[in-house]
C-alpha positions as CSV (number, residue, x, y, z in Angstrom):
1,X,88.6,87.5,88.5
2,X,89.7,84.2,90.5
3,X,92.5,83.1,92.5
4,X,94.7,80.5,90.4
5,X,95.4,77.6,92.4
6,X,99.0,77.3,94.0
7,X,101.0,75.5,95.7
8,X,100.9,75.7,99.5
9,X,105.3,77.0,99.4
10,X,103.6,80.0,96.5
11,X,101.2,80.4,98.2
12,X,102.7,81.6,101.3
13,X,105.8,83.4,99.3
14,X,103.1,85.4,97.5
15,X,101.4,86.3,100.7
16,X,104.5,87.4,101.7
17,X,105.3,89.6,98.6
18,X,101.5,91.1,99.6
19,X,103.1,92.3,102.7
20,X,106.0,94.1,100.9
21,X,103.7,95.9,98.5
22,X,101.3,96.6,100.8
23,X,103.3,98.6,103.1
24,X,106.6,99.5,101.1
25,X,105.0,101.4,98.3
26,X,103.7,103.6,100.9
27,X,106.7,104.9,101.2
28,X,106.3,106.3,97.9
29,X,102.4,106.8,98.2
30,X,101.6,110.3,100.0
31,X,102.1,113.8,99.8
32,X,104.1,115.8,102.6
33,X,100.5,116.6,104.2
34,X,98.0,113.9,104.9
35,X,94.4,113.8,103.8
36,X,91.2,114.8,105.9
37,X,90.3,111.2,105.8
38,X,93.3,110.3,107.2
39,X,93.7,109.2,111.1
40,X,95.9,112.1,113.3
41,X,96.9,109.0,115.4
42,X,99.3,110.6,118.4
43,X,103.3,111.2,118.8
44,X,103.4,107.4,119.7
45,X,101.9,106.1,117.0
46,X,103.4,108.3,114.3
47,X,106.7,107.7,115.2
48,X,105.3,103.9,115.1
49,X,104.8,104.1,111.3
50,X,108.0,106.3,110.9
51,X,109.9,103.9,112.4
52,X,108.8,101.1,110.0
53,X,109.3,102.9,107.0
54,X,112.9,103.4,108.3
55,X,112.9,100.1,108.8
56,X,111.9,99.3,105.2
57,X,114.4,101.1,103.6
58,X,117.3,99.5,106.2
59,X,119.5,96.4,105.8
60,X,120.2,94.0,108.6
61,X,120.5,93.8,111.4
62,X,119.4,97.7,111.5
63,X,116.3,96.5,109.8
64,X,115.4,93.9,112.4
65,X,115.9,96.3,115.2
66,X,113.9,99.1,114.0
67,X,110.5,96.7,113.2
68,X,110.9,95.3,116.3
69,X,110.8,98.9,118.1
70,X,108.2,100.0,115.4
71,X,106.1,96.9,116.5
72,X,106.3,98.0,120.2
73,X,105.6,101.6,119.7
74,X,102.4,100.5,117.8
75,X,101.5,98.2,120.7
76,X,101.9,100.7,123.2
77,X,100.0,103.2,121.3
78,X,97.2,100.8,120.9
79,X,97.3,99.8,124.5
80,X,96.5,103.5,125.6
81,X,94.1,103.7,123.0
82,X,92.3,101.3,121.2
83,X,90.7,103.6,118.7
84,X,94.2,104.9,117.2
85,X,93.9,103.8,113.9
86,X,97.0,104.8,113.1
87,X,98.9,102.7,115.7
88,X,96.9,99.6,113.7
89,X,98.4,100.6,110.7
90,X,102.0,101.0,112.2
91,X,101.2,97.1,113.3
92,X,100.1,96.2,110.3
93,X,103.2,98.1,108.6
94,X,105.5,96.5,110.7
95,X,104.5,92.8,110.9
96,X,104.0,92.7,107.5
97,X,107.8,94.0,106.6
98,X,108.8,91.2,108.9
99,X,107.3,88.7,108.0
100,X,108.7,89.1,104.3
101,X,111.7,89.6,105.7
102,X,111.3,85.9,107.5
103,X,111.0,84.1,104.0
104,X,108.2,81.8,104.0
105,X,108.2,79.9,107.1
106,X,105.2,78.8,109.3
107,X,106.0,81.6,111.9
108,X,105.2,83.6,108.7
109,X,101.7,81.8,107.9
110,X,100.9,82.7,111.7
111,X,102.0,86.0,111.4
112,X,99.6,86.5,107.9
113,X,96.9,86.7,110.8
114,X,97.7,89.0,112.8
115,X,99.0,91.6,109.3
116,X,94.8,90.9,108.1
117,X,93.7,91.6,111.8
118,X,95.8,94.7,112.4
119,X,94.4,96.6,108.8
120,X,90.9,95.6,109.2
121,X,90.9,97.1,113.2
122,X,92.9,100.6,110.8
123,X,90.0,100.1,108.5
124,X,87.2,99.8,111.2
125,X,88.0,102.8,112.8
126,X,89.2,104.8,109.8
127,X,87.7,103.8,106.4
128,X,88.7,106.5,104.2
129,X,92.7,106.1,105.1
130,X,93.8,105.9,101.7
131,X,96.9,104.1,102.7
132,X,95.0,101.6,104.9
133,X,92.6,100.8,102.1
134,X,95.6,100.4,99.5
135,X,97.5,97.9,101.8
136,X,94.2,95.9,102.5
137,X,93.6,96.1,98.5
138,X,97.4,95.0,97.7
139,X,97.3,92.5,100.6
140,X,93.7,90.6,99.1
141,X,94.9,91.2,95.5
142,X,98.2,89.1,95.8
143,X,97.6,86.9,98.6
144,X,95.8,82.9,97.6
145,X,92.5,81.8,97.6
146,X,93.3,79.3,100.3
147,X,94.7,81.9,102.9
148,X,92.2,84.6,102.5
149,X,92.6,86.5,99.3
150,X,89.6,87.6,97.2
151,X,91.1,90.1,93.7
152,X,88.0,91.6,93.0
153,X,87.5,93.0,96.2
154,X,91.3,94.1,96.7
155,X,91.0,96.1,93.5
156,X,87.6,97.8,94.6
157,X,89.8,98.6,97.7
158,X,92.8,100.4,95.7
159,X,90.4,101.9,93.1
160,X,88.9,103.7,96.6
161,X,91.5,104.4,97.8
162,X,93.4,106.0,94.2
163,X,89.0,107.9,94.4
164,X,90.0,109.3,97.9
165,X,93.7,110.1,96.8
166,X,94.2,111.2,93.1
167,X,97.3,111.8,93.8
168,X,98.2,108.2,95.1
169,X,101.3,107.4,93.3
170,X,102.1,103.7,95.1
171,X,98.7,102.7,94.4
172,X,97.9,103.5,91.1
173,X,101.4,101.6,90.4
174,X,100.1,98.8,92.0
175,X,96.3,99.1,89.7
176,X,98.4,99.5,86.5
177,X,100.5,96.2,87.5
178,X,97.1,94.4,87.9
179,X,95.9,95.6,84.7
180,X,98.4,94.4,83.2
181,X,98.6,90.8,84.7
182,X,95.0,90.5,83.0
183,X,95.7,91.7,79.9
184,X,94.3,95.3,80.0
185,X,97.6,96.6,78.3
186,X,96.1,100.0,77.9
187,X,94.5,100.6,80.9
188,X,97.6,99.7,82.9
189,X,99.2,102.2,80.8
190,X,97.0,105.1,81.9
191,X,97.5,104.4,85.4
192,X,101.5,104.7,85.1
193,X,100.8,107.8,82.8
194,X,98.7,109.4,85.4
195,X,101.3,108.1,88.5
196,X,103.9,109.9,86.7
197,X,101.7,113.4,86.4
198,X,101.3,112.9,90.2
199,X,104.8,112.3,91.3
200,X,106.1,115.1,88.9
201,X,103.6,117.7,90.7
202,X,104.7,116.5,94.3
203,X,108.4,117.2,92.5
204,X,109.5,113.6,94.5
205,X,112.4,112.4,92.7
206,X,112.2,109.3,94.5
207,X,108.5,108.7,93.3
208,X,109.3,109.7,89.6
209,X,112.1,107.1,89.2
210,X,109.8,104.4,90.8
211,X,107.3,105.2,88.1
212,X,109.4,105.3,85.6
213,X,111.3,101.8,86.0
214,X,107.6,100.5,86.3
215,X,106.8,102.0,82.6
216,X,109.9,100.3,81.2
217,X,109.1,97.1,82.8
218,X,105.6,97.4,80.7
219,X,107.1,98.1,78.1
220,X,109.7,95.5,77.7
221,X,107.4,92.8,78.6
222,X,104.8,91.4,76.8
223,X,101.7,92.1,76.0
């Protein structure tokens, strides 16, 4: 599977829709306790990545101000310790809700560098984070050619990451939309149908009625 050519302005606005998946389904991804595989980080750098996910789900100018504190937290954590893969993630978390926030802009094309840095430094450390490995997976999946982006290797990535995580809600949503974009109808299908098991065990309402506004999308659409 290829990356179409696009234009340099689509390019960078689907780069910037990578970002959004790539950390905002997150929100939706994990269960109440984390994995073995995944990175304890410290009191800085979880409240880092809480932080941005509050910052996600804000509207201006709230939003701006909590990534810009999420961004610092992250720095300082990773300034004490190098090795917290967690406070990479809370980076990569943070820049990458910004820079969709931005619009497409060149302080957005610089910024794609440092979101690719920050996840592959997560990923160095810790390469089992199921979370990590979907938002390097969503981020190489949807982003061009040109700028970086490679499909078949993003969707080994969230395939791992859904192997490490059965339970991963956000990215088996994000599988079944790539499925779908290639025309594997029924194999996009599964992955909702098994998304929807997941989030109904966790008992996350939130998660559920994600799910289910994806299966009705698939289904109106075509084939």
């Amino acid at each position: 599977m290829k990356s179409r050519p696009v234009a340099a302005g689509d390019g960078l606005r689907r780069t910037l829709r990578a970002c959004a998946i790539a950390t905002a389904t997150l929100i939706f991804a994990q269960p109440c306790l984390g994995l073995p595989s995944d990175p304890v980080g410290t009191t800085e750098s979880r409240e880092a990545l809480r932080t941005c996910h509050r910052g996600q789900a804000a509207t201006e100018p709230e939003a701006g101000a909590l990534l810009e504190l999420s961004l610092d937290r992250a720095d300082r954590a990773i300034a004490a310790d190098d090795r917290d893969a967690l406070a990479h993630f809370a980076r990569f978390c943070a820049l990458g809700e910004q820079a969709r926030r931005s619009g497409a802009s060149l302080s957005s094309l610089v910024k794609l560098w440092q979101i690719r840095e920050a996840v592959d430094r997560t990923l160095e450390i810790a390469p089992d984070y199921s979370d990590a490995l979907h938002g390097k997976g969503a981020f190489l999946c949807s982003v061009p050619g040109l700028l970086g982006g490679d499909p078949d290797e993003g969707e080994r990535l969230v395939r791992r990451a859904i192997e490490i995580d059965p339970e991963y809600v956000g990215a088996r949503l994000f599988l079944a939309e790539q499925l779908r974009e290639r025309g594997d109808r029924a194999g996009a299908e599964a992955q909702v149908a098994r998304a929807l098991a997941a989030a109904e065990r966790k008992n996350d309402p939130a998660a559920i009625a994600k799910v289910k506004r994806v299966r009705e999308t698939m289904a109106a659409g075509p084939d």
